[in-house]
N, C-alpha and C positions, 0 to 999 in steps of 0.2 A: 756595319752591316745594315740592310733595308729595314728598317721597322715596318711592319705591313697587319694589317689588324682591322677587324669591323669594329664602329665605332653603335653600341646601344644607348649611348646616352644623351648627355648635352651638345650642342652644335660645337663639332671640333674645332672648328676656325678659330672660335672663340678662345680656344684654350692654346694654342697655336699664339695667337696675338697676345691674350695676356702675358705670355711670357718673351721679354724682347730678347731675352738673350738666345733663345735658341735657335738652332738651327733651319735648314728650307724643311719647308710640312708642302706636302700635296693632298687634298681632303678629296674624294670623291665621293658626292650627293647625289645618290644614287634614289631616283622615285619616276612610278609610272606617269602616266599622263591625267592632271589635275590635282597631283596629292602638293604641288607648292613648291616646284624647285625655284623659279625666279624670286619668288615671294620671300623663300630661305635666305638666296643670294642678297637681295635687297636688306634686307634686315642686319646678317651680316655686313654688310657695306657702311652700314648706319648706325652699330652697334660704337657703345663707349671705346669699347678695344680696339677698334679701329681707326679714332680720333687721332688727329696726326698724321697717319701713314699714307705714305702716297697709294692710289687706288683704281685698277687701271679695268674698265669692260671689257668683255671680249664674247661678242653672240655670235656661235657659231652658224655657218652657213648665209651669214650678211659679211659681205667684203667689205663693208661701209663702214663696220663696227669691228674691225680689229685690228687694235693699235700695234705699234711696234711698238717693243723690248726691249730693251738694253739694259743690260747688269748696271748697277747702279750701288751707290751707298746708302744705308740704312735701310728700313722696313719697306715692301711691296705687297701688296694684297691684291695678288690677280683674278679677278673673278672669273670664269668662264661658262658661259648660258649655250645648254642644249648643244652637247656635246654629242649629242648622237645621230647630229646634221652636219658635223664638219665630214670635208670629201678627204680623200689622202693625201694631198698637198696640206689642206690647212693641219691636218692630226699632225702631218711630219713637222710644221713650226711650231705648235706646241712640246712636240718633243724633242725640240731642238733649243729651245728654253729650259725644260723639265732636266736636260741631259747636261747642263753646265748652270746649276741652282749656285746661288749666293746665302748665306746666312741673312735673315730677315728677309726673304722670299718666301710668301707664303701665296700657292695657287689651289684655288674653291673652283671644282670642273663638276657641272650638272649634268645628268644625261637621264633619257629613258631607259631602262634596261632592256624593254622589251622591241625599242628600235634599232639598236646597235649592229651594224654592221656583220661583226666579227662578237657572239657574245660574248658576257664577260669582261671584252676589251674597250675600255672608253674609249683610249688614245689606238685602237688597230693593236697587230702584233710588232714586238719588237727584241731584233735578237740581244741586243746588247742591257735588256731590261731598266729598271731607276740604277741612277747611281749611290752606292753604300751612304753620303751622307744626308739623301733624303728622306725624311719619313712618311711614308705614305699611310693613308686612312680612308678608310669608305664609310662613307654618315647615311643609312637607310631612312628614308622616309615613309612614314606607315600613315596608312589610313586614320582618320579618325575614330574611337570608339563612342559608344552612346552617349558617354558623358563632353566628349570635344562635341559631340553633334549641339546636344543640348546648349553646352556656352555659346554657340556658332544662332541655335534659331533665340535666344533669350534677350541676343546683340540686336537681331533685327527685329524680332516679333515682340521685343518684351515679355512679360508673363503669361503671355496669351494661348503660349503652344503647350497644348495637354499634351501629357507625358506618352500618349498610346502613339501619336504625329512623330513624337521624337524618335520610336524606335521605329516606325514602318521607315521613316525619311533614312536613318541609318540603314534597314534594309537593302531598301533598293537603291540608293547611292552608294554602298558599299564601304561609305565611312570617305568616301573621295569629295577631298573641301571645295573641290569648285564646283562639283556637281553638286551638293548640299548648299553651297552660295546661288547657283543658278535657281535650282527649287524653289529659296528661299526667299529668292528677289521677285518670282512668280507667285509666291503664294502671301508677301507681305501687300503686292498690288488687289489682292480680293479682301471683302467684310470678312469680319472676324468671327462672323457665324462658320465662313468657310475654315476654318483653322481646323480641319478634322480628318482622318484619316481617309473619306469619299474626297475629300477635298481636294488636298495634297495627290490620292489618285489620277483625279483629273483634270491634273495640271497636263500632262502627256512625260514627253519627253523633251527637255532641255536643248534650245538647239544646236548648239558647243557640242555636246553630247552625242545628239543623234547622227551627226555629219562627221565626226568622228568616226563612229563604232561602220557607218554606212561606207567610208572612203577606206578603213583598214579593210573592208569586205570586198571593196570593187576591186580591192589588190591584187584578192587572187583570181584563178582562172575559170574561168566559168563553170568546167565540172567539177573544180573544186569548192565551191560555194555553199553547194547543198548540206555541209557539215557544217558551216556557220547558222544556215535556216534552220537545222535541224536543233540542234542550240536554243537556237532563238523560239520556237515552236516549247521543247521543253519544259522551258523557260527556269531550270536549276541545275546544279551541279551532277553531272553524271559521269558516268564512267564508261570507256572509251566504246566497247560491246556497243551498249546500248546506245552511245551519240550515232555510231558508224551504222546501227541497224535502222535506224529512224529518219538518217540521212538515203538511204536506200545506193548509196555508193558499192555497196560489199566491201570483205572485209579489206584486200589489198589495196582499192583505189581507198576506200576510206578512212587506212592507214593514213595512207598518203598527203589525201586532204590533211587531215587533223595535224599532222606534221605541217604542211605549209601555212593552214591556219595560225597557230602558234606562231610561227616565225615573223609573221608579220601584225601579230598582237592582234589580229579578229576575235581569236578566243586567249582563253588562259585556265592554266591549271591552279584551278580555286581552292581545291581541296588537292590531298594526294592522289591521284591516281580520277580524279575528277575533273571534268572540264565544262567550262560553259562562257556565255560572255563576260570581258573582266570586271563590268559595271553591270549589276543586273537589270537595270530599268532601261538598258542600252537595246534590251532584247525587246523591248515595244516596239523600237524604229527599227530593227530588222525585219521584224514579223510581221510589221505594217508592207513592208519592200517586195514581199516574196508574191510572187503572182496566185490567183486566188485560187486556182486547181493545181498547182502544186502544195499550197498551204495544206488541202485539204490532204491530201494526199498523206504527205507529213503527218498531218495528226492522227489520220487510220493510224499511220505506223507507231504510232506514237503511243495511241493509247494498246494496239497489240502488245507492244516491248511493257509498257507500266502495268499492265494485267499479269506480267509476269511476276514482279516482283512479290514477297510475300513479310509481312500482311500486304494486304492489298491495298492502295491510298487511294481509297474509292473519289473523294475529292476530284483529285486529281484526274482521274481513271474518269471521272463526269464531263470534264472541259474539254477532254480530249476527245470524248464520243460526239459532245455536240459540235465541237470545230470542227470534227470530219466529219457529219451529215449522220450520226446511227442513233434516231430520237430512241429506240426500246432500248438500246444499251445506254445511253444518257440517264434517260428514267431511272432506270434499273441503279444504275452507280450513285445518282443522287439518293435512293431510298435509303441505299446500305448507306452512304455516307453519314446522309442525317441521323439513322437512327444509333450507327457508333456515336457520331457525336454527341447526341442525346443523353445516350446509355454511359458515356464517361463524364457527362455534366457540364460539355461545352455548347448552352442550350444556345448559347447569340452566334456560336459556328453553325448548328443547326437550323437557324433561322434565315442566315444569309444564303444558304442553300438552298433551304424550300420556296424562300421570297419571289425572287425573278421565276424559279421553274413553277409555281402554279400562275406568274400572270401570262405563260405564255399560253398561245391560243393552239398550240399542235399538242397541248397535254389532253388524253383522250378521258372522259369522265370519271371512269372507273380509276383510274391512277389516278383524278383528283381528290376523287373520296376516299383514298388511302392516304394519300399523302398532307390533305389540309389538317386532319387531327393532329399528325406528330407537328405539324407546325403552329398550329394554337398550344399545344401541351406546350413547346419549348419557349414561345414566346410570355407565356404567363409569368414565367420564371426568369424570362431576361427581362430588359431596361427597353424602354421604347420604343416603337416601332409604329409610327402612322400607315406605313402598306401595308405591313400585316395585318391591321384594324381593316382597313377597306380590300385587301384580299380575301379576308374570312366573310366580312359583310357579300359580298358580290356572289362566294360562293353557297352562303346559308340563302340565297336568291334563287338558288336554281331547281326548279321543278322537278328535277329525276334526282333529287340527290334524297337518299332514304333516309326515311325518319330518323333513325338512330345518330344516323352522321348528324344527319340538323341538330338534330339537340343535342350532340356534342359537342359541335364547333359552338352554338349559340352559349352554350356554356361559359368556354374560354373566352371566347368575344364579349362576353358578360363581366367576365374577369378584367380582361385586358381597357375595358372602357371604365372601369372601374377605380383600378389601380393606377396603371401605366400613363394612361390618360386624364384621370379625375371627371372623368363627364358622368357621373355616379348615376344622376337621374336614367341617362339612358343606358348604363351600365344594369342597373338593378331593372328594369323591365326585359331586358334582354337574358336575365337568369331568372326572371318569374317563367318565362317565354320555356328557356329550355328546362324546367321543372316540368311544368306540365307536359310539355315533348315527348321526355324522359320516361316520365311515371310508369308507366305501361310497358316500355319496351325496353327501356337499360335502367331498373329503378335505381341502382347503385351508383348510375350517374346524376340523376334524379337527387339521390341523399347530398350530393357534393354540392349543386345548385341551390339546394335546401341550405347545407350550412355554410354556403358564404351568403345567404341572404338572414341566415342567421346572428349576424355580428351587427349588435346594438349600436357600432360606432357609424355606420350611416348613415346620415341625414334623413329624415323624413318619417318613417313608422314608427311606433310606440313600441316600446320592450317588451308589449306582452305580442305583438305581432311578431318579433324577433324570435320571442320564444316559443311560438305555437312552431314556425319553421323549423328549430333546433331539436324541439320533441319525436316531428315528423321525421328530419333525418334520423337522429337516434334509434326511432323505430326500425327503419330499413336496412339501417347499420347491423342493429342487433339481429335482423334474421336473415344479412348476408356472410358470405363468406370471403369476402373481398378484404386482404388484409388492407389495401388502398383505401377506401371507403373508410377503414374502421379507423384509420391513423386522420381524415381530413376532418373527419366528423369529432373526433376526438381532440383536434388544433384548436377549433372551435368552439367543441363547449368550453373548454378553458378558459377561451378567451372570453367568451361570453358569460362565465360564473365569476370571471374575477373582474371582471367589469361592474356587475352589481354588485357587486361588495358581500357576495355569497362565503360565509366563512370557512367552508367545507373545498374553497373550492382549490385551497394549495393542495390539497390530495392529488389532484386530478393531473398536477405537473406527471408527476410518475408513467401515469398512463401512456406518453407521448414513445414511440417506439424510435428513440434515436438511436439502438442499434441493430434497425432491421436490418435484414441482408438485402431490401429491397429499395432499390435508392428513390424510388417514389416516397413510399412509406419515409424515408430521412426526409426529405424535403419537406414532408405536410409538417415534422417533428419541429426541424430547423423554423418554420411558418410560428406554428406554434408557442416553440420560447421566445422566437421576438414578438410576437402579439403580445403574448404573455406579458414579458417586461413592460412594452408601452402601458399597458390596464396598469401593471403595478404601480408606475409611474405615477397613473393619474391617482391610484390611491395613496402615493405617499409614503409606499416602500420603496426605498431607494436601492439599501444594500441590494436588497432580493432581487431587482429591477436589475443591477449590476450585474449580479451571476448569473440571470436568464439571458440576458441580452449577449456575453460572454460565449455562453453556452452557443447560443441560437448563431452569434458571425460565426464562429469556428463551423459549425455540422454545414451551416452556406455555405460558406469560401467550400470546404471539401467536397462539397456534393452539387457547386456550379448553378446557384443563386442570387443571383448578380442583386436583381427586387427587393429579395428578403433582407440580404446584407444593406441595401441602401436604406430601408426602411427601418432597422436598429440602427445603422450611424444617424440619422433622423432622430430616432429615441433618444440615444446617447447625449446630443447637443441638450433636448430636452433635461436631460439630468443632471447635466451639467450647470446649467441655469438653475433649477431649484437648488443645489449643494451646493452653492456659489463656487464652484469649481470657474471664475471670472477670465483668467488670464488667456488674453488670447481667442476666446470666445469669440468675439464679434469674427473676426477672421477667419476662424473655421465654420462657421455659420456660413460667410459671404464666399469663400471655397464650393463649402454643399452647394451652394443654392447654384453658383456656380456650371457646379458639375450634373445638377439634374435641373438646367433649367426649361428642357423641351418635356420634365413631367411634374408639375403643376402640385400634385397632391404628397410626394416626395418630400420637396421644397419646403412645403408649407409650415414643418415644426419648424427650421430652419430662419424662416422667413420672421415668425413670432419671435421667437428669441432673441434671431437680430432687433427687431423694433423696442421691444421690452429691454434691450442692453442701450440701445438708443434714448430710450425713456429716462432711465436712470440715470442715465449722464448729462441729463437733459436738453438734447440736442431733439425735440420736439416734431421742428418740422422732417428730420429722417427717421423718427418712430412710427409717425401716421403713413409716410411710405411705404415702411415694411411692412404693416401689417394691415394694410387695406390699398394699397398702390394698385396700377394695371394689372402689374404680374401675379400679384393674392389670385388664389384661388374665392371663386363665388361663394359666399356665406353658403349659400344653398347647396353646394360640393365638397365642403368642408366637412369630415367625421366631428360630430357634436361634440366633444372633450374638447377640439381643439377650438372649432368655432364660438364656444364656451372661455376660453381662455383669452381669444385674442379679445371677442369682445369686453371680458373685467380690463382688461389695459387698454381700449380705446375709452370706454367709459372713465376711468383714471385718467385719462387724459385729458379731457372733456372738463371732467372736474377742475384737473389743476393750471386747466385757463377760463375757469371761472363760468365753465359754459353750461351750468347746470342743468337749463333744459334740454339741451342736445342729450347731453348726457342721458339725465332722465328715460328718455324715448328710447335711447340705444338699449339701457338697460331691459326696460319693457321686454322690449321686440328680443334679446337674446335670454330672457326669461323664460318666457313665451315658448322659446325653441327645447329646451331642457324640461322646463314643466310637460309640453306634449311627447318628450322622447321619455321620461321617467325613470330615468338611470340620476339619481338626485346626486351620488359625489360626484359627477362633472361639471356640478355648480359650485363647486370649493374656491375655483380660480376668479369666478364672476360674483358670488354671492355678498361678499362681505362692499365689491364698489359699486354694484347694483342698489343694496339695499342701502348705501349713504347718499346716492343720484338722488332717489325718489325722498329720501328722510327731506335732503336739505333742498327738493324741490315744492316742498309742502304736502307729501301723499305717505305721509306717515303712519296713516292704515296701511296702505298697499304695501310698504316697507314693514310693517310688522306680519301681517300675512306670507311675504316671504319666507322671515325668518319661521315662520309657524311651518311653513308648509318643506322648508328645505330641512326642519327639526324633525320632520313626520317622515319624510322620504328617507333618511337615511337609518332611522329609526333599525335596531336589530340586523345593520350593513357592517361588516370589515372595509371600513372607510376612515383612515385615520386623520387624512388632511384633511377631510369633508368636515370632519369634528370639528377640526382645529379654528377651519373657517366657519361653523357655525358659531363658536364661540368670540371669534371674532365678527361676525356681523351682530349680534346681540350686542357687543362692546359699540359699538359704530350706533345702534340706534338709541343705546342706553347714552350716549353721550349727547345726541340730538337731543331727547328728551329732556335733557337737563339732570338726570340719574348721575354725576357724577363720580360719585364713590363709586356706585354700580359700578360703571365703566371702566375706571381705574383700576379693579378686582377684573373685571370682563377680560380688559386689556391685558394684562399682564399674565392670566391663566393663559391665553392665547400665545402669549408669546414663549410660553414655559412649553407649551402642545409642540410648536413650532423648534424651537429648540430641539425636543425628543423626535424631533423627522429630519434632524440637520438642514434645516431649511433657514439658513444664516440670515438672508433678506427678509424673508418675512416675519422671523421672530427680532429682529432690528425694529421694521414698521411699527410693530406692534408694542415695541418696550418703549420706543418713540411715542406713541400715542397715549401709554398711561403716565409719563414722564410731563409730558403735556398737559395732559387734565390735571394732574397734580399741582404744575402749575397756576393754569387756568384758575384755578378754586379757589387758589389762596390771592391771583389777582379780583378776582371778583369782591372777596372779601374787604378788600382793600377800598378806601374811600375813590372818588372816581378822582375828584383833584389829585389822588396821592398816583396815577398811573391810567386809570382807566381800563377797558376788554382789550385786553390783546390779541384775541385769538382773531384771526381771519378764517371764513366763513361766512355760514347760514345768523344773520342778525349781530357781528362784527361791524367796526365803525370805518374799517378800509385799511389800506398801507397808510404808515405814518413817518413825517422823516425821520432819520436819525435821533437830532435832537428831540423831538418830540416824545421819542420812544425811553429817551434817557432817565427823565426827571421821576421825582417821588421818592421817599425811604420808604413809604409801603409803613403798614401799622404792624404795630405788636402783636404776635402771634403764640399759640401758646406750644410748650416743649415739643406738643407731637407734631403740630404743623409745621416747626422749624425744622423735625426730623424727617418730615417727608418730604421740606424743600428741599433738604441738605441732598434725601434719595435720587429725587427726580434728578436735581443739576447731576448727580454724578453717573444718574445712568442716561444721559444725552449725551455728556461725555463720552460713556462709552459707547455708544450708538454713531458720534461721529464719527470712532473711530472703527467699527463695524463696515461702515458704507464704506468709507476711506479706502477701507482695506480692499473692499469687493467691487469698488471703480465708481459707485453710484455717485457721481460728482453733485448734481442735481440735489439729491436726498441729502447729501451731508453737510453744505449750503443752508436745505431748509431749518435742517435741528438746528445750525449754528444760527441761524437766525432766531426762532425758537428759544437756545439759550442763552443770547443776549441781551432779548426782549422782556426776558423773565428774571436777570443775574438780579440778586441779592445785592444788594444796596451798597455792604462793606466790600463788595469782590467790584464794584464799577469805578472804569478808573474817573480819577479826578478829572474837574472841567479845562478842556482846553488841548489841543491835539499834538503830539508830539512830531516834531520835524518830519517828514519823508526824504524831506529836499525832491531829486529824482525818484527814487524808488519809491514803486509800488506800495501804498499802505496795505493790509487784510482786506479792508474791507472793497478798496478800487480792484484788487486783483480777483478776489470772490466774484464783485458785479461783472467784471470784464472775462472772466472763464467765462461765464454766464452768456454774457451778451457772443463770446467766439462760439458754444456752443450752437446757437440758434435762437435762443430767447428773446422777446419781445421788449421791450423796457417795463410794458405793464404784467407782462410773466416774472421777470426776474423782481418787480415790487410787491407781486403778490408773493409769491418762494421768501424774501427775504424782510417782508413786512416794512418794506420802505415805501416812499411817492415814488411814480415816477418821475416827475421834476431831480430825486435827489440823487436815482439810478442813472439820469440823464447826466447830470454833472459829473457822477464817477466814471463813466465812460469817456465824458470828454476829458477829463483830466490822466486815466487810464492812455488814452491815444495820444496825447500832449507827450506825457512821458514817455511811452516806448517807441514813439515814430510811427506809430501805426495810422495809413494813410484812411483807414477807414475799420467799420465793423469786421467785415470780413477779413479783413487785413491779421486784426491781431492774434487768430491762433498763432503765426508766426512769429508775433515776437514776444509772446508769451512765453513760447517754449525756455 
């Protein structure tokens, strides 16, 4: 009997061939036009299981390409291409083959389904049907889904195609691979700026594509056409009512139509009982086709029938008023659209709606001054937008627009230059501007200008100028009635109490109304916990920093935050970096920066982290990139915590290439910035390499002054990392001075502070540093012939070679100073393996240097070097990470207290041995 069956699986041929002994298979590969039938066949053809077997082409509708047949002995693999352009003579030779099959005859027949003659029928009708010993099989070929899209642009684009490209491109190619390879091939020829969903828009239409979808249209007859326009106008899946109504055909001719349509694959039933074109992006080049007074026409119709439906897709219900000429029902459809979209939290839907409709020049004034506030309100709360910034500028321009509007927009433009953009300076005049606007005629908007000029983080005014603005809001808060008002003035003081290290000021988390029923009020809330967490941050609560930050994405993502959310995964990198949370870091860092790199002040924690991940591994020349390159945001637009931050790690960096004046000066000048803001724990991250800049620069007043006046600032603050680094920059100048012991106690308090904040790195640095002077002390002691200073530094005799560094047994010491050598070696030790663990390649390098420089006499090995042969000794593979890193030869002899002459030798000998044709060469054969 016939075996007859749809095949959902693997390519049947395939299974067919792997078995010789069976019987004739006929497979029909069934798929529309671009989903891959030849591309199947070929593969098939090529495939293992087909090795051997004789293999015979056959393209329908070319006479040129179809061989004769003749039964034969052993296996046949007849392919057949586009079967649904053979005429009836060539169908009746295939079934004249088909209808006397041999065992190891196996025929692969392609066709369109939607071209077929006779549907249904590849081969036509036939009365005498297959014969019982063959089995026949039909193999569907489907679209691609999002994830085949994705493998399809990763082949040609690389990593380059963000994930929002991947679904639209699925969209409107409908998952069909040659129109997603056409796309693909147009959008790999543009900069990779362009890789964006505008981008990919306006590439057009394919032209494979469009001369297709255009030639199945000229198919039909002319009055029947209009059901294709009307389609194409639509531009989604509809159902037959409404295509036949919008066609203006009535119902029997546009019956009629839509039946002939179908038949000749102009359209297709997309959905059940829905129709539209079978490739939606196909409906561009239709609608480009249709003459320009009919188009319009169409869209009247169009948008009449979508007014029906309920809810209303005002969207939609917008494009169709303005393609058919009815600017007050346009208006009208954009307003309701934005402001549902608004009101459900899709503020970047409601942006690209107001965008284009306020720059056009037929919107009459008064509908502009309605509609530019909801579109500052939505854009504060979504990701960038440069029109919108110079939309709202051109309209806070215009002379009839009333006060209250001006200083509302001026508000959100204040916000948006702010935030979205980082141009702070003219961000914060631009909300001084709508303060005073305000005052008088909407003071409750007034309070809200007040408290984002309230936030200490800044740049520029002193804390007590912060604070005189946040009392002001507060006031107006307190005697309005605006639950809105009371929930942004309330983000704010938080933020602004737990910035100063206000101890009262975790009470005030409570306050935050995250579960009003008013999704404004959530938003200020959602604002609020992530401020929140950032301050926490820089004070050095982490866990707590964790559960606000937690808090704050989830109430975002729900309530359509796009800003708020990017600005806690910003945080989060942040915390991750201080809790050596390491693995992986750099990457997600270069992701962020990545993903917001058209907003600047976003970026920016992102930006640090990566250079400081960079520092530590001591790849030098890409730390000072990160964190001062083109793309850095300007010291001067920089929120002071953080500008405070990157500056302690360029200073560190300064230092540890010996550049101490530079240094010096850097310190000064980001001193300078923090002393005039007076929020003194955002000097935790800068104070302790500031105050060694100036020690080991000779201004050892101006360094003890610091540490006096960052002791006074923080003075009666909830600042625990501020502590931590005071007590560390005391250790740093007690060391300078010559205080040893001092320091050694300094240091080690500091690193125990550090410990209690899980801050893994820096209580390393710090056990590191009293491990050292421990050292240090007892080389001093030591006669100079028996070793000499080792320490490198301020009044240090330089890098020394190897050998040099070897000799000496060092004098007699008494029980407690062997016991505090025994300490030191073994907490470097453990400091090695601290960094080791947290990636700091750089840092872990220097202590091993450190504790070579220092080993105890009985722990050094005996004179004379044991074989390497080939391999890498410790010490060439140390210098040569080093030098693949980016190191200098005179960097990596200062890090590891060698000459450079001796660094120069282990490099070359380093490159001798692993083939390495050069510096740069050997991260690769390091690996």
């Amino acid at each position: 009997m016939v075996a007859t069956h749809e095949s959902a699986g693997g390519p049947a041929p395939l299974r067919f061939l792997a078995d010789a002994g069976s019987g004739p298979g006929l497979v029909f590969v069934e798929g529309s036009a671009g989903l891959g039938k030849s591309h199947f066949l070929r593969g098939v053809g090529a495939s293992p299981e087909a090795a051997g077997v004789t293999r015979l082409a056959w393209r329908c509708g070319d006479p040129d390409a179809q061989p004769e047949i003749a039964r034969q002995e052993g296996p046949l693999l007849l392919l057949v291409d586009d079967a649904h352009r053979a005429g009836a003579e060539e169908r009746q030779r295939l079934r004249r083959v088909l209808e006397a099959p041999w065992p190891g005859l196996t025929a692969v027949v392609s066709y369109r389904p939607e071209e077929l003659e006779v549907p249904g029928l590849p081969l036509g009708a036939s009365p005498d049907g297959y014969p019982p010993e063959l089995t026949v099989v039909r193999h569907r070929l489907e679209p691609w889904d999002t994830a085949g899209v994705r493998r399809a642009a990763a082949e040609v684009l690389g990593d380059h195609c963000p994930a929002e490209v991947v679904t639209r491109l699925w969209e409107r190619s409908g998952g069909v691979p040659q129109v997603v390879a056409d796309l693909l091939a147009l959008l790999r020829g543009r900069p990779q700026e362009e890789y964006t969903v505008d981008g990919l828009d306006g590439l057009g239409v394919p032209v494979r594509l469009a001369e297709l979808a255009l030639s199945r249209t000229l198919r039909l007859s002319p009055e029947d056409r209009p059901v294709v326009w009307a389609a194409a106008v639509l531009d989604e899946p509809v159902g037959r009512d409404e295509l036949v109504a919008v066609s203006g055909l009535g119902p029997a001719r546009g019956r009629s139509a839509l039946l002939a349509a179908l038949a000749c694959a102009a359209l297709a039933e997309r959905e059940e009982g829905r129709y539209g074109l079978p490739v939606p992006l196909a409906a561009l080049a239709v609608h480009a086709s249709v003459p320009g007074p009919v188009r319009q026409e169409l869209h009247q119709r169009a948008a009449r029938a979508v007014a029906r439906r309920q809810p209303v897709p005002w969207a939609v219900l917008a494009r169709h008023h303005r393609a058919g000429g009815h600017v007050r029902g346009w208006l009208r459809a954009v307003e309701n659209a934005a402001r549902t979209a608004a009101g459900s939290g899709r503020h970047q839907e409601a942006v690209g709606l107001l965008e284009p409709t306020l720059t056009s020049p037929v919107v009459p004034p008064q509908v502009r001054a309605r509609l530019a506030p909801l579109l500052a309100r939505s854009a504060v709360v979504g990701l960038r937008s440069d029109q919108t910034v110079e939309v709202l500028r051109h309209i806070v321009r215009d002379a009839s627009l009333p006060l209250a509007v001006r200083g509302e927009l001026r508000l959100d433009l204040g916000l948006l230059l702010n935030n979205q953009l980082g141009r702070v300076r003219q961000g914060m005049r631009e909300l001084e501007l709508a303060a005073a606007e305000l005052r008088e005629v909407r003071p409750e908007l007034a309070a809200r200008a007040m408290a984002a000029l309230a936030l200490p983080q800044w740049p520029g005014p002193s804390v007590e100028a912060h604070r005189t603005w946040l009392l002001t809001a507060m006031q107006i808060a307190e005697e309005s009635e605006d639950d809105v008002i009371h929930a942004a003035v309330a983000a704010n003081r938080l933020s602004f109490s737990l910035s100063v290290g206000d101890p009262d000021a975790w009470d005030l988390v409570e306050t935050l109304p995250t579960d009003s029923p008013e999704p404004s009020c959530r938003l200020h809330a959602a604002r609020g916990l992530c401020n929140a967490a950032d301050s926490a941050a820089w004070l050095g609560y982490y866990p707590r920093a964790e559960e606000m930050l937690a808090a704050g994405l989830e109430l975002s993502a729900r309530n359509g935050a796009p800003y708020t959310e990017h600005t806690a995964l910003g945080t989060r990198l942040l915390l991750e970096w201080h809790t050596g949370r390491w693995g992986g870091l750099a990457e997600r860092c270069e992701r962020f920066v990545d993903a917001t790199a058209d907003m600047p002040l976003l970026a920016s924690d992102a930006r640090m982290v990566r250079g400081l991940i960079a520092f530590a591994q001591g790849d030098w020349g890409t730390a000072l990139s990160w964190l001062s390159g083109h793309d850095a945001t300007a010291p001067e637009d920089t929120p002071t915590p953080l500008a405070a931050a990157t500056s302690g790690a360029l200073v560190r960096l300064a230092l540890a290439r010996q550049e101490v004046g530079g240094a010096a000066e850097r310190a000064r000048v980001a001193w300078s910035v923090v002393a005039a803001k007076g929020v003194w724990g955002w000097a935790a991250e800068l104070a302790p390499w500031a105050v060694e800049a100036l020690a080991r620069a000779g201004e050892r007043e101006t360094a003890r002054h610091m540490v006096h006046a960052f002791a006074l600032g923080i003075e009666g603050r909830d600042v625990p990392v501020a502590r931590a680094a005071l007590v560390w920059s005391q250790a740093v100048l007690a060391e300078v001075e010559g205080r040893r012991e001092e320091a050694v106690r300094l240091y080690r308090a500091a690193s125990a502070a550090y410990a209690a904040l899980l801050r893994p790195y820096a209580q390393a640095l710090n056990a590191e540093n009293a491990a050292r002077c421990v050292l240090e002390t007892k080389a001093r002691d030591v006669p100079e012939e028996a070793g000499g200073d080792p320490r490198q530094g301020a009044g240090a005799e330089g890098p020394r070679t190897e050998e040099e560094a070897g000799g000496g047994d060092g004098a007699e010491g008494t029980d407690e100073a062997d016991d505090a050598t025994t300490w030191a070696v073994a907490e470097l030790q453990a400091c090695i393996e601290r960094f080791s663990d947290l990636g700091a390649v750089w840092d872990a390098a220097r202590c091993r240097a450190v504790l070579r420089t220092h080993q105890p006499a009985k722990e050094k090995r005996r004179p004379g070097r044991p074989s390497q042969a080939d391999r890498l000794s410790p010490r060439e593979r140390e210098v040569a990470e080093l030098a693949a890193s980016g190191l200098t030869n005179r960097e990596i002899a200062t890090t590891l207290h060698l000459s450079p002459r001796t660094v120069e030798q282990h490099i070359a000998r380093a490159m001798r041995k692993t083939g390495a044709l050069s510096r740069q060469d050997l991260p690769r054969h390091l690996v």
